[in-house]
C-alpha positions, 0 to 999 in steps of 0.5 A: 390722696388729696391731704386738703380734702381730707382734712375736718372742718370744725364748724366755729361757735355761733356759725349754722351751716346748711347742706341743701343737695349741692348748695351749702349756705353758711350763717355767721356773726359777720352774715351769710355765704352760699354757694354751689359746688360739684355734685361729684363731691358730697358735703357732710355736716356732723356734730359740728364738723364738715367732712368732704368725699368724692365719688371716685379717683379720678384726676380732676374729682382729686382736685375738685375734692381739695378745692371744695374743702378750702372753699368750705374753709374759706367761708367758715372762716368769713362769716366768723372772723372776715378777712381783711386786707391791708394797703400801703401807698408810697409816694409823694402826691400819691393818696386815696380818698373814700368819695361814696361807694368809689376809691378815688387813688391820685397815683402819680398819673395826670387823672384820678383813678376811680375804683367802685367798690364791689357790694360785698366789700367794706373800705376804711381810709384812715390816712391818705396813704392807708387802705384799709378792706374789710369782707365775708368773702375771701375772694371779693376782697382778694381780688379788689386789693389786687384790682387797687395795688395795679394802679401803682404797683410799687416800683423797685428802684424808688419804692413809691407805689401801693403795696400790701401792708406786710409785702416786702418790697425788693429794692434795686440798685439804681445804675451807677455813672461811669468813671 
């Protein structure tokens, strides 16, 4: 019994979803999500909930039963409320800086790093040393500030590096001189 694909949907104020055999497109304030799912799941809109069954038990129709819901989930949530991401960069030198369509990090290497930014995605840069990623789209912009914090990933023993806002850094001792 999969307890994420049983659970109801309530379908957010001033969100139109659409159920178009296997395709569900989603209609926000903040834009529009589509996407296809398996067909050994079946979507139903009613009285502004989304409910999802499956077409029988086996293992992997469970598993897809609970990711479709959370896919469902994921992009109410988006196109009503966005996902944001947050990162911290740490470090002497160590900035980022908005040039077009491309994040430019100087990270302590001996070139600047260039990352383009994906379509979907927006990016604000307040500080130097403040990243800020803004989408509909909870994977794109997951997947980018990951794709952001690999440049420097922050460093145990300094602290210097880029790292989410609220991540918690787990600091080591450094090694001691013998005596």
């Amino acid at each position: 019994m999969s307890r994420v694909g049983n659970r109801v949907l309530t379908v957010p104020a001033g969100v139109e979803v659409t159920i178009n055999g296997t395709t569900v497109s989603v209609k926000g304030p903040l834009g529009t999500l589509s996407r296809d799912f398996s067909p050994l799941i079946s979507i139903h809109l009613n009285n502004g909930t989304v409910t999802t069954t499956r077409a029988n038990e086996e293992k992997h129709t469970k598993q897809l039963h609970g990711t479709t819901n959370a896919l469902l989930g994921n992009m109410l949530v988006g196109v009503s409320k966005g996902f944001v991401k947050e990162l911290v960069i740490k470090g002497v030198g160590y900035k980022a800086t908005l040039k077009g369509d491309v994040l430019e990090i100087a990270a302590g290497y001996s070139h600047l790093v260039n990352l383009p930014i994906p379509s979907d995605v927006k990016v604000t840069v307040a500080k130097p040393t403040e990243v800020t990623l803004n989408s509909i789209n909870k994977k794109s912009v997951g997947q980018f500030a990951a794709l952001v914090r690999k440049v420097r990933k922050p460093n145990p023993y300094s602290g210097k590096g880029i790292a989410y806002k609220d991540e918690v850094i787990r600091r080591k001792e450094g090694k001691t001189a013998a005596k």
